[in-house]
C-alpha positions as CSV (number, residue, x, y, z in Angstrom):
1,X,159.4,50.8,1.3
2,X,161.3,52.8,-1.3
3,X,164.9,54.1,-1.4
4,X,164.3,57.2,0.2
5,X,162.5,55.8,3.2
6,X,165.2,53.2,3.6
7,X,168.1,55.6,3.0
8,X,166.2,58.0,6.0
9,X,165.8,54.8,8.5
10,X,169.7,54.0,7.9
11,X,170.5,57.5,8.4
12,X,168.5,58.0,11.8
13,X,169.5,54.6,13.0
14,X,173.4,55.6,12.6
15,X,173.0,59.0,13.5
16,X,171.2,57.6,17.1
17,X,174.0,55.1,17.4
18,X,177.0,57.4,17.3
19,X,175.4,59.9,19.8
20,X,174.7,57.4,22.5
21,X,177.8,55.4,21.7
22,X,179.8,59.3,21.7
23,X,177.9,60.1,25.3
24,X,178.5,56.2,26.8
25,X,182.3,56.8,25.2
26,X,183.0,60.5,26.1
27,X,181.4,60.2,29.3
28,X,179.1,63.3,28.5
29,X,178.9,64.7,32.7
30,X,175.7,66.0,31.7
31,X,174.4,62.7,30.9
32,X,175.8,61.7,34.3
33,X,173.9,64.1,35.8
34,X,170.8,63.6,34.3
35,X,171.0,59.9,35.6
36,X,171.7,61.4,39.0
37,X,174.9,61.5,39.7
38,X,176.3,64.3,41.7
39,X,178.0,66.8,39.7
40,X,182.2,65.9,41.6
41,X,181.3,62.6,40.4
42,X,180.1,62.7,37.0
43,X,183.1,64.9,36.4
44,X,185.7,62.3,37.1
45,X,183.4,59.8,35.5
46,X,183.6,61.8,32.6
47,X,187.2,62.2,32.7
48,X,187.5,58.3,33.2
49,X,185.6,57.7,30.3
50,X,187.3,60.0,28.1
51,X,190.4,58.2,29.1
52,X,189.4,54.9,28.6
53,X,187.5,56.1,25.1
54,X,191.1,57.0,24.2
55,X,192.4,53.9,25.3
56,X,190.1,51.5,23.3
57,X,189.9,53.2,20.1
58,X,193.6,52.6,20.0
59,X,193.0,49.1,20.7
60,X,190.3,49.3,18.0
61,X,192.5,50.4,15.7
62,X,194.7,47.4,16.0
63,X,192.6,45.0,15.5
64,X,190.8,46.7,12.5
65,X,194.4,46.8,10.4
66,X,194.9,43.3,11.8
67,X,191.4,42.5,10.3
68,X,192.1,44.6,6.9
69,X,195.9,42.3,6.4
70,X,193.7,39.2,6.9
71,X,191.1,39.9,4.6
72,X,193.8,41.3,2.2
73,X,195.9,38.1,2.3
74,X,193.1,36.0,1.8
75,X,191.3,37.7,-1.2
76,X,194.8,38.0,-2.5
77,X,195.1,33.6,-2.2
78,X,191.9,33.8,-3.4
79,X,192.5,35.6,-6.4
80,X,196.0,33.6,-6.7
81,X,194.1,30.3,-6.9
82,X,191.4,31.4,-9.3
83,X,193.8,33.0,-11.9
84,X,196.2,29.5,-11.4
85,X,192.8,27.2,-12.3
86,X,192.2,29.9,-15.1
87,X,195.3,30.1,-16.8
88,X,195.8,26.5,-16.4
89,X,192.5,25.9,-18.2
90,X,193.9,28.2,-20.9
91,X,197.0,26.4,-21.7
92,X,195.1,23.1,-21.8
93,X,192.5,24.7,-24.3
94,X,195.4,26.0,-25.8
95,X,197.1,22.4,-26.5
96,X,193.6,20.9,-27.6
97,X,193.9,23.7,-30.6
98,X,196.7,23.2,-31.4
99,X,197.5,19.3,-31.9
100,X,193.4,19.0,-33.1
101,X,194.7,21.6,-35.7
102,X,198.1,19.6,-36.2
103,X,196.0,16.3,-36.3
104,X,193.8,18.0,-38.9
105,X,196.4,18.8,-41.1
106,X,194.3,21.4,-42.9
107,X,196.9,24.0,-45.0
108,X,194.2,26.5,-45.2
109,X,192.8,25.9,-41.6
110,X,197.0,26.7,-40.6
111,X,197.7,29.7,-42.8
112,X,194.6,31.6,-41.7
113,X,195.6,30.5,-37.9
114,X,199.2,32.0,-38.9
115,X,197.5,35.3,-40.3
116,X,195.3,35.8,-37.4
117,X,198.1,35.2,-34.8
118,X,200.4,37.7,-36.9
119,X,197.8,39.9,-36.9
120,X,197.4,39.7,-33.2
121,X,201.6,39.9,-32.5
122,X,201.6,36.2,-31.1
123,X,203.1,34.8,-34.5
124,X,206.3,33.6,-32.5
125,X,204.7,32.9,-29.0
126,X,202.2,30.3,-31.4
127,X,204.9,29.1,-33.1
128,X,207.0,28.1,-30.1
129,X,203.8,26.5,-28.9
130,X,203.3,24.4,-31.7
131,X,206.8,23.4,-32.0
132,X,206.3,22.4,-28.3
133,X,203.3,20.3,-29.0
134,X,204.4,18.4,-32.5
């Protein structure tokens, strides 16, 4: 199946869908009547469904911004414990460079560190860092 035979299935299916779900919801008395159901009837069937259609999409409305603040709060943890894991894998990373290049002693190595972090605007953040560390 291609794209445009899938995309025309998905279309039909949820077009179908929301008319019988809008007739069984509305209470359509025509539909009533078709079923055979005498026409005082289908009327206050009709009525009672639109009523109680009413009624439950209010409730569905709850429960879908109850279900939105759930999802939100737990993408949001989510998120909150993969950036805590990250940045605290950056700082280590950040320590190994720094003493390795301390332990190395290297005066080039250390000026062209010091250029690059100038160059950059960290100069003082690198240089509290390594005070820190030594």
């Amino acid at each position: 199946m291609d794209y445009k035979t899938i995309k025309l299935f998905s279309t039909g299916f949820f077009a179908v869908c929301f008319l019988f779900s809008s007739l069984l919801f509305l209470g359509c008395s025509g539909f009533y009547e078709l079923i055979g159901i005498d026409p005082t009837t289908s009327e206050q069937m009709a009525k009672q469904d639109a009523i109680k259609f009413v009624e439950e999409t209010a409730k569905l409305r709850v429960y879908f911004w109850e279900t939105v603040s759930a999802g939100t709060a737990i993408l949001g943890a989510l998120l909150s414990g993969y950036l805590g894991i990250r940045l605290n894998n950056s700082a280590k990373v950040t320590k190994a460079v720094v003493r390795g290049v301390e332990i190395g002693g290297d005066k080039k190595t250390k000026e062209a560190i010091e250029s690059e972090s100038i160059k950059l605007r960290v100069g003082e953040q690198l240089q509290t860092t390594v005070t820190k560390l030594t």
